[in-house]
C-alpha positions as CSV (number, residue, x, y, z in Angstrom):
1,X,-20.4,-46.2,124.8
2,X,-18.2,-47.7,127.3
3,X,-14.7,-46.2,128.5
4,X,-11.5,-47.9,126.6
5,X,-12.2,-47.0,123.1
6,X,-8.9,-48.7,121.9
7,X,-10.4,-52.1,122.8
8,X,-13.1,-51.5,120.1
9,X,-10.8,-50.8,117.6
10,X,-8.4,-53.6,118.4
11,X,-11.7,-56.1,118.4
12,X,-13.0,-55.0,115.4
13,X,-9.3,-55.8,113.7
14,X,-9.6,-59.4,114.9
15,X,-13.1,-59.3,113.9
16,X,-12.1,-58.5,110.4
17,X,-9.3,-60.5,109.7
18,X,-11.6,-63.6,110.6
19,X,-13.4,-62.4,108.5
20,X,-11.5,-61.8,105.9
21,X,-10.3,-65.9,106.7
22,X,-13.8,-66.9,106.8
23,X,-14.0,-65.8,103.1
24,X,-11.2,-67.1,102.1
25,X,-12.7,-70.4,103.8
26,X,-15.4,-69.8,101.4
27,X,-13.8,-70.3,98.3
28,X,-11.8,-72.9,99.1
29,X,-15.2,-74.9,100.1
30,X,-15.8,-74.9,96.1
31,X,-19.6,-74.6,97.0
32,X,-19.6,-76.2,100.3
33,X,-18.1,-79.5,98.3
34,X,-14.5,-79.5,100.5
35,X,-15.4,-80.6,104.0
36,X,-12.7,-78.6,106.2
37,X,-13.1,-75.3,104.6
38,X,-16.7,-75.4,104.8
39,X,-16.6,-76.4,108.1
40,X,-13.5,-73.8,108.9
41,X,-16.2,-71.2,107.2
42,X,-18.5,-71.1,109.8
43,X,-16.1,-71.3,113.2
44,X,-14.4,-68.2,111.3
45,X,-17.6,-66.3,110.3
46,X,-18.8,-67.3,114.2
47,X,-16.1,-65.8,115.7
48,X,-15.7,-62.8,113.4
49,X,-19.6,-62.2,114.4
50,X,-19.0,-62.4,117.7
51,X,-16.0,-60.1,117.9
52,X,-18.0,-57.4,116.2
53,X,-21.1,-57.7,118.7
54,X,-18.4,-56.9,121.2
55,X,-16.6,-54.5,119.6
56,X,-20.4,-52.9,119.5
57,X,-20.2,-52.0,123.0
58,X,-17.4,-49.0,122.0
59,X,-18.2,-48.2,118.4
60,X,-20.8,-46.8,117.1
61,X,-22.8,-49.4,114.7
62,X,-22.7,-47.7,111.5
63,X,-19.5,-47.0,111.8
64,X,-17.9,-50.3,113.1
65,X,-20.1,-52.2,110.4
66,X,-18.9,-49.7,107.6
67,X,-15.6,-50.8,108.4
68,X,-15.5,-54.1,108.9
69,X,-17.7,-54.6,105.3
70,X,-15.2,-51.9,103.7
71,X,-11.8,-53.1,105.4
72,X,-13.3,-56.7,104.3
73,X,-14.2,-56.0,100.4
74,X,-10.7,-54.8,100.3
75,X,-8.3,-57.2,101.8
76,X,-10.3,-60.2,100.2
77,X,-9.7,-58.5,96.5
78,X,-6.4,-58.3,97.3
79,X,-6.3,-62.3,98.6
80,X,-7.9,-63.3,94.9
81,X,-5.4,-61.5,93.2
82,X,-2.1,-62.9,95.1
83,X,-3.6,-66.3,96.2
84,X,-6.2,-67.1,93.3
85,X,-4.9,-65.3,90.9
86,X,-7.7,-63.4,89.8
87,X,-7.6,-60.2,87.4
88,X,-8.9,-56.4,88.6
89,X,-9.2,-54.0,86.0
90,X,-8.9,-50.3,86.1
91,X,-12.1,-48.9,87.3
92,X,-12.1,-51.4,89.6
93,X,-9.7,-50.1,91.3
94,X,-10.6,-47.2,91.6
95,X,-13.9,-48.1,93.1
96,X,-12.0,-49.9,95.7
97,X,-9.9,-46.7,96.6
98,X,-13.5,-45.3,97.2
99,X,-13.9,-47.7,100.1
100,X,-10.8,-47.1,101.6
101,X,-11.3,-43.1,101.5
102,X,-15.0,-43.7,102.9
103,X,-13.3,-46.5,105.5
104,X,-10.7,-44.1,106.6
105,X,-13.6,-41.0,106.6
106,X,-15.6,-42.7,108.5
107,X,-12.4,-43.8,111.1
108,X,-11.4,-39.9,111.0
109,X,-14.7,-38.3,112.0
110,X,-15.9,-41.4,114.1
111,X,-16.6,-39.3,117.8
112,X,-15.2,-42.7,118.9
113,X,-11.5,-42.2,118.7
């Protein structure tokens, strides 16, 4: 792995909040049947693709993947909740705070600081 860790870290961020858009892209496409969020979809997904190949080149695979899928799951539950308004239950929750202690696990005994 390359010298300047904190760049991989900063990359994958960017690569997970377009991700996090891309999905958001997703259901407003209602099934790829609204034009401009289809098409905003893929530049989003794209770009939140490539960030992660480059983010790659300082963190370790499993470990940048685990976390931009966990980090992902998470902030788009909370995106249907406040901007689609849909319901969570209980042990839902509580399999989501499951990600976020694996997510921040993995982050804590990453080698990669």
């Amino acid at each position: 792995m390359h010298e300047g860790i904190g760049w991989g870290w900063i990359l994958l961020t960017f690569a997970i909040l377009l991700e996090l858009a891309g999905t958001t892209s997703m259901k407003l496409s209602a099934g790829f049947t609204k034009l401009w969020p289809s098409i905003l979809m893929f530049l989003l997904y794209g770009a939140s693709f490539t960030l992660l190949n480059f983010a790659l080149s300082y963190i370790q695979v499993g470990v940048a993947y685990a976390i931009w899928s966990g980090v992902g799951i998470v902030l788009i539950t909370f995106v249907g909740i406040f901007l689609f308004k849909e319901m969570i239950n209980l042990q839902q929750m509580l399999w989501m705070s499951l990600i976020v202690i694996g997510v921040i696990g993995l982050k804590v005994s990453s080698k990669v600081v």
